[in-house]
C-alpha positions as CSV (number, residue, x, y, z in Angstrom):
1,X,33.4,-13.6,29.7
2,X,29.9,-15.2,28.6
3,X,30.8,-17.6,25.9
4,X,27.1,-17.6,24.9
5,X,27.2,-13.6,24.2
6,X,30.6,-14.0,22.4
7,X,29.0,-17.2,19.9
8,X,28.1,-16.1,16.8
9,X,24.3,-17.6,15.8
10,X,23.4,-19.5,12.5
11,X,21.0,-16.3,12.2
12,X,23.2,-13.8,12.8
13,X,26.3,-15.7,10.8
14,X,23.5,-15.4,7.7
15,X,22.8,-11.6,8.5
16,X,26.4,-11.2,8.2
17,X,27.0,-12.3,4.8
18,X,24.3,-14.1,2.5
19,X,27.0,-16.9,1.2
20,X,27.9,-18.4,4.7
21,X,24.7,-19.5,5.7
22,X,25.3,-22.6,8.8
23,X,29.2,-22.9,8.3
24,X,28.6,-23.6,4.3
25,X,30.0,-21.4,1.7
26,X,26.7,-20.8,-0.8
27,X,28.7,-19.7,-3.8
28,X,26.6,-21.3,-6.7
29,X,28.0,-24.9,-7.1
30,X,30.5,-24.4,-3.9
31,X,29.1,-25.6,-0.4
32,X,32.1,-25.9,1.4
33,X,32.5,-26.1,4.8
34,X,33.9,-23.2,6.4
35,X,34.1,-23.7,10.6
36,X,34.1,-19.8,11.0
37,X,33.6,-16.6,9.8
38,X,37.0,-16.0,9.3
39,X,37.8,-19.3,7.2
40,X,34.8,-18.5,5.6
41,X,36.4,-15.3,4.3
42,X,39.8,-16.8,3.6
43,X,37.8,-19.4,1.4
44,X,36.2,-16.6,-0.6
45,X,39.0,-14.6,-1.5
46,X,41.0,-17.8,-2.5
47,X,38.6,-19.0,-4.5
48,X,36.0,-16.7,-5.7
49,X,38.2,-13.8,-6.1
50,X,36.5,-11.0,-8.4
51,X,38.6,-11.0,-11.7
52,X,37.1,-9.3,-15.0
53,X,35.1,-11.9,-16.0
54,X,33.3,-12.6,-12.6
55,X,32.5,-8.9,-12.8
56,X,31.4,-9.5,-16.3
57,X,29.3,-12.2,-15.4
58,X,28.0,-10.8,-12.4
59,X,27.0,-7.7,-14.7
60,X,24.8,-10.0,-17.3
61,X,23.2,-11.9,-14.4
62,X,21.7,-8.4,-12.9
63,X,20.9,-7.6,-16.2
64,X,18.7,-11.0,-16.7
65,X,17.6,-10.4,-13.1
66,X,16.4,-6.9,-13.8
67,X,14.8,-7.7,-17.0
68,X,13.2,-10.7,-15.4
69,X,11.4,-8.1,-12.5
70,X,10.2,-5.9,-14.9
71,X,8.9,-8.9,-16.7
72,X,7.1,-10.3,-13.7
73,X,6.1,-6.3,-12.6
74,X,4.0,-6.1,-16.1
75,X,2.4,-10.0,-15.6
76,X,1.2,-8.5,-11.7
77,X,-0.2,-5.3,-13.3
78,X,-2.1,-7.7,-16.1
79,X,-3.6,-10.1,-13.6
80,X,-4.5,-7.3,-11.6
């Protein structure tokens, strides 16, 4: 087998999932080192497990984030 075919890339271990970006887990406030892709995901659902108030909160951040585009949507059609 060619080990360098079967080695997972920083840039494709980032296309895989946004929050293991170069063996880190970037979960706001986490960073923690996860060797592979498969600690990585033992890590998450250990610790960042999806309970009803993550969903909650996750639900009034896209909110704020939503508002906040249409905000910055109406700013580019001013300066424009």
């Amino acid at each position: 087998i060619n080990r360098s075919s079967t080695t997972i890339t920083n840039q494709q271990q980032d296309l895989i999932n946004p929050l293991y970006q170069r063996n880190y887990c970037r979960w706001p406030s986490c960073d923690t080192l996860c060797l592979s892709l498969a600690d990585f995901n033992r890590h998450v659902n250990d610790e960042h497990s999806l309970d009803d108030r993550s969903v909650a909160q996750a639900r009034v951040q896209q909110h704020v984030v939503q508002q906040l585009e249409s905000l910055l949507a109406r700013e580019r059609e001013i300066l424009q």
